[in-house]
N, CA, C and O atoms as a MOPAC input file, in Angstrom:
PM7 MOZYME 1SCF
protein

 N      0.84000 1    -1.18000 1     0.00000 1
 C      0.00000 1     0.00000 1     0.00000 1
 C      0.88300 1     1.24100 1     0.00000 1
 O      2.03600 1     1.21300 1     0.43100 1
 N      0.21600 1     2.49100 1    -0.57200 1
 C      1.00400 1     3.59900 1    -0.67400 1
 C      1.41900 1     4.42700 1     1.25500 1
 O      0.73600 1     4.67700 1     2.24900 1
 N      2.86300 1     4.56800 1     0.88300 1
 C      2.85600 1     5.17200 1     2.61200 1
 C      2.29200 1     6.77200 1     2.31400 1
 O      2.73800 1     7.46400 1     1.39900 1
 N      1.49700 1     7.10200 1     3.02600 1
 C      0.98700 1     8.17800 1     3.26400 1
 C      1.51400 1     9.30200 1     4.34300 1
 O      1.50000 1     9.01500 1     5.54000 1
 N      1.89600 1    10.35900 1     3.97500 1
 C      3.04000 1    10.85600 1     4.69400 1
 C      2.05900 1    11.87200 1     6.05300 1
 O      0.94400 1    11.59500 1     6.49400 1
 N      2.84300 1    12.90800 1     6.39100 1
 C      2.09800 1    13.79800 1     7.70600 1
 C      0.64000 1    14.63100 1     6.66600 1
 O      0.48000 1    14.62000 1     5.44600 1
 N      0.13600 1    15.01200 1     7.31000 1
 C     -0.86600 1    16.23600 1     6.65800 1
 C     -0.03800 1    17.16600 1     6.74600 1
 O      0.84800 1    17.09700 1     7.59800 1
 N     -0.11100 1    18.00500 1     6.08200 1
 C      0.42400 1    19.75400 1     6.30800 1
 C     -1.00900 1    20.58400 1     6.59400 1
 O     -2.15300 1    20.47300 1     6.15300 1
 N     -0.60400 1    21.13200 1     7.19000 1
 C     -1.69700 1    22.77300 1     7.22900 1
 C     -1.28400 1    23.68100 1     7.34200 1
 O     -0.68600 1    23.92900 1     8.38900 1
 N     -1.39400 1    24.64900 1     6.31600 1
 C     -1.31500 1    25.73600 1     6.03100 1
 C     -1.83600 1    26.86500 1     7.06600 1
 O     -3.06000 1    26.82700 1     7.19600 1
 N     -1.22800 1    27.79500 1     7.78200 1
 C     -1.65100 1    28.79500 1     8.53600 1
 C     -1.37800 1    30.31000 1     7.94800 1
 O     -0.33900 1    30.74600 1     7.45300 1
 N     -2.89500 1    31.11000 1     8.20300 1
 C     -2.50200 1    32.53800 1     7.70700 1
 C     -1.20100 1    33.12400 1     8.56600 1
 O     -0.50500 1    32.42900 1     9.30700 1
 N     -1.03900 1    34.36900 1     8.34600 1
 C     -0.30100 1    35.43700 1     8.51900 1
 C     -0.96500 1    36.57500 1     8.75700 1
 O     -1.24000 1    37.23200 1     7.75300 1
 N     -1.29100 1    36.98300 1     9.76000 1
 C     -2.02300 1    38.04900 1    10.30200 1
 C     -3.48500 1    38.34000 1    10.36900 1
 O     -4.16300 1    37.43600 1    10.85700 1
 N     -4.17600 1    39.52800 1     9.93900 1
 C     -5.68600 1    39.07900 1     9.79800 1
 C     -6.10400 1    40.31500 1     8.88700 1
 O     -5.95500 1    41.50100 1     9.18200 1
 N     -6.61800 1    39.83700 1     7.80400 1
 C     -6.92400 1    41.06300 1     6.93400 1
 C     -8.49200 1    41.23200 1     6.94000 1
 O     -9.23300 1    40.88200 1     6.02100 1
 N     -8.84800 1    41.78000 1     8.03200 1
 C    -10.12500 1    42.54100 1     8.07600 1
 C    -10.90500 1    43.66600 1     7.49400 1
 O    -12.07600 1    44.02300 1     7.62700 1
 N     -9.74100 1    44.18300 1     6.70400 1
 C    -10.22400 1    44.88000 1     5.95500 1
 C    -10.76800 1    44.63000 1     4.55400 1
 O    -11.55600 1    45.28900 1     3.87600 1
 N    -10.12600 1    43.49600 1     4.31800 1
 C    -10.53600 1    42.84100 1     3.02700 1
 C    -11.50100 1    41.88500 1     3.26100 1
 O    -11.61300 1    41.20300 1     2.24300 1
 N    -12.35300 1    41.46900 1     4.25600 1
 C    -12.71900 1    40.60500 1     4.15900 1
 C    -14.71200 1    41.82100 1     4.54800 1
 O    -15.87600 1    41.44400 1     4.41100 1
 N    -14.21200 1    43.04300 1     4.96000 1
 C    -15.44800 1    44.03700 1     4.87600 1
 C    -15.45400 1    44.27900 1     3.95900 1
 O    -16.58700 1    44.00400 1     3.56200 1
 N    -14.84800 1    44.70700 1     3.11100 1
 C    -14.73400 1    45.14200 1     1.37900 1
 C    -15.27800 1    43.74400 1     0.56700 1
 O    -15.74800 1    43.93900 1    -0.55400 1
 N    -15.24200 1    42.49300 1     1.02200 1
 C    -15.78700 1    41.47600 1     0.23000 1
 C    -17.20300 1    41.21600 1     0.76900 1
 O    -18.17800 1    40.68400 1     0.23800 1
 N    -17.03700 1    41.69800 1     1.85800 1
 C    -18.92800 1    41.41800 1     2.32900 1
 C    -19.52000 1    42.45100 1     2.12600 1
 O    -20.67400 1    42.07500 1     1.92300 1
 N    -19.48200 1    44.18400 1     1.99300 1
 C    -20.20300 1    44.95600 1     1.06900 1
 C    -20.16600 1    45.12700 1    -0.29800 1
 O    -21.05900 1    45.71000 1    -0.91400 1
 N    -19.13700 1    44.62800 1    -0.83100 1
 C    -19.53900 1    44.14400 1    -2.24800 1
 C    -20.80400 1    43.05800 1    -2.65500 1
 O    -21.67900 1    43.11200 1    -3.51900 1
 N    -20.47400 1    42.07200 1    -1.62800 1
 C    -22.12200 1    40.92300 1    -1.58200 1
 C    -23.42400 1    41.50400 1    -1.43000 1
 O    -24.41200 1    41.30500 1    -2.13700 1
 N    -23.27700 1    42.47900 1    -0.10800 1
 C    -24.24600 1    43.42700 1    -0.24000 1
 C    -24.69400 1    44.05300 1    -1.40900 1
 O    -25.88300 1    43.92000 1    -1.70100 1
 N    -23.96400 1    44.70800 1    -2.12500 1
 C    -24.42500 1    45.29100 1    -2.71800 1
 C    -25.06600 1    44.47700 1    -4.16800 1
 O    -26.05900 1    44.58900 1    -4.88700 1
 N    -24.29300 1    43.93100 1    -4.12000 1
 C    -24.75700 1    42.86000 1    -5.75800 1
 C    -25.86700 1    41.85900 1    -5.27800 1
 O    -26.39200 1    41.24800 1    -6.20900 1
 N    -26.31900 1    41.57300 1    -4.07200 1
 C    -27.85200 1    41.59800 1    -3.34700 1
 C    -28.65800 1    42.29900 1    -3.75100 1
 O    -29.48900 1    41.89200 1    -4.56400 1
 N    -28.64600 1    43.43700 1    -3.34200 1
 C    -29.64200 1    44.80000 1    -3.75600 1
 C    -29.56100 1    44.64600 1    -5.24100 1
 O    -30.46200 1    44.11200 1    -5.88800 1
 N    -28.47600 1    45.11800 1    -5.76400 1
 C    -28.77400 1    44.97500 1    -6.97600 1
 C    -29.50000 1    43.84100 1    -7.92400 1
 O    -30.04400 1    44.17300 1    -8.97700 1
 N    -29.47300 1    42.75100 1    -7.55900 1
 C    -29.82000 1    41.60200 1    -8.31400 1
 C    -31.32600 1    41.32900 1    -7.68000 1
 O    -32.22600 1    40.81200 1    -8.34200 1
 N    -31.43100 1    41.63700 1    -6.67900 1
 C    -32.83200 1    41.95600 1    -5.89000 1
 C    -34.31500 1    43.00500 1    -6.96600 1
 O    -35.46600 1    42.92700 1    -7.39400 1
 N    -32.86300 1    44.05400 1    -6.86200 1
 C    -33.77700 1    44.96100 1    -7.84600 1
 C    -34.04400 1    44.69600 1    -9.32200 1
 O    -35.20400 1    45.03700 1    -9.55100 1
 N    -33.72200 1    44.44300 1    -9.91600 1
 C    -33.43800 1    43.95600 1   -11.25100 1
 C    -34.38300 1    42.71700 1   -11.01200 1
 O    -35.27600 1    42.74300 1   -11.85900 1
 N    -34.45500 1    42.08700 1   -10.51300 1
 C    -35.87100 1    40.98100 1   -10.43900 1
 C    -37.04300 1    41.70700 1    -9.98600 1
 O    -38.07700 1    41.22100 1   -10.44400 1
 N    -37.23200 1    42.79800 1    -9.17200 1
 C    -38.27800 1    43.05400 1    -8.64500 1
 C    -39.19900 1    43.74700 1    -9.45600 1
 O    -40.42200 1    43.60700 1    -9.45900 1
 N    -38.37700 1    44.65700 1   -10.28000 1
 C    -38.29200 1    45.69900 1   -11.70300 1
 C    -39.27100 1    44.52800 1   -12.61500 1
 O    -40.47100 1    44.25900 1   -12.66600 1
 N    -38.10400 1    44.05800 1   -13.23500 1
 C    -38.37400 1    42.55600 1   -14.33900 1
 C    -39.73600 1    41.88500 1   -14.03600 1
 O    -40.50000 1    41.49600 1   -14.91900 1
 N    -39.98600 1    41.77900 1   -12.61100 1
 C    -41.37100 1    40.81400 1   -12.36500 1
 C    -42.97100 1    42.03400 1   -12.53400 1
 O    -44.13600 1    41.80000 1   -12.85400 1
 N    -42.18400 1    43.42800 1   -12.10300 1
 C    -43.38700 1    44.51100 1   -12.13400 1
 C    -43.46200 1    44.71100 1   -13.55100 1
 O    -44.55200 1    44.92200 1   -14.08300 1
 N    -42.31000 1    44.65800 1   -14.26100 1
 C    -42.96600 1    45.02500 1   -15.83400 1
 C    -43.39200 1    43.90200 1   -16.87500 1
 O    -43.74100 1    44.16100 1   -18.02700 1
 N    -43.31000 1    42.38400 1   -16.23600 1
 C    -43.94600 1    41.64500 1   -16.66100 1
 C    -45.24200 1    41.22500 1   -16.81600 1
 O    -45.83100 1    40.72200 1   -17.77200 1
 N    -45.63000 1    41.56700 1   -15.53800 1
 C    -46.95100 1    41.99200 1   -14.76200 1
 C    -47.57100 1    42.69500 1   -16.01300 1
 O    -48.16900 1    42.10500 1   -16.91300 1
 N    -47.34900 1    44.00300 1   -15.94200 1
 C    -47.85200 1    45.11900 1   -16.71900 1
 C    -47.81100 1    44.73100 1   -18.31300 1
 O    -48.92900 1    44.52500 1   -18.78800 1
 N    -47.21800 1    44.66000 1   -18.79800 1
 C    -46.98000 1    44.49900 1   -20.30000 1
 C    -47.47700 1    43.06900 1   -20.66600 1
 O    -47.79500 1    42.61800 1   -21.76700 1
 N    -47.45300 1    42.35500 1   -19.17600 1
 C    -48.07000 1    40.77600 1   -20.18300 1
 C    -49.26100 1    40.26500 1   -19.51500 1
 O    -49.52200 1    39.06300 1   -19.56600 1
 N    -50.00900 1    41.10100 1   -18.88600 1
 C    -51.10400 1    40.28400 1   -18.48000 1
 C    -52.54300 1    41.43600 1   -19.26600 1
 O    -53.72500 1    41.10800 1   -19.15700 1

């Protein structure tokens, strides 16, 4: 059988909190946005196709 050696794990280096708020109001925002853009899309479907 194959010998299977240690695991490694990889550990960060400090803590980048700032990048990790800049990646969760970007989510935010492309929420809202994609929110709106369906909400829009479903009201003018409404209107124009019924």
């Amino acid at each position: 059988m194959a010998d299977h050696g240690k695991t490694e794990y990889a550990t960060a280096e400090g803590n980048d909190y700032p990048e990790h708020e800049a990646t969760y109001e970007m989510f935010v925002k492309l929420v809202k946005w994609s929110l709106s853009i369906i909400i829009i899309t479903l009201i003018l479907m409404a209107y124009f196709l019924v």
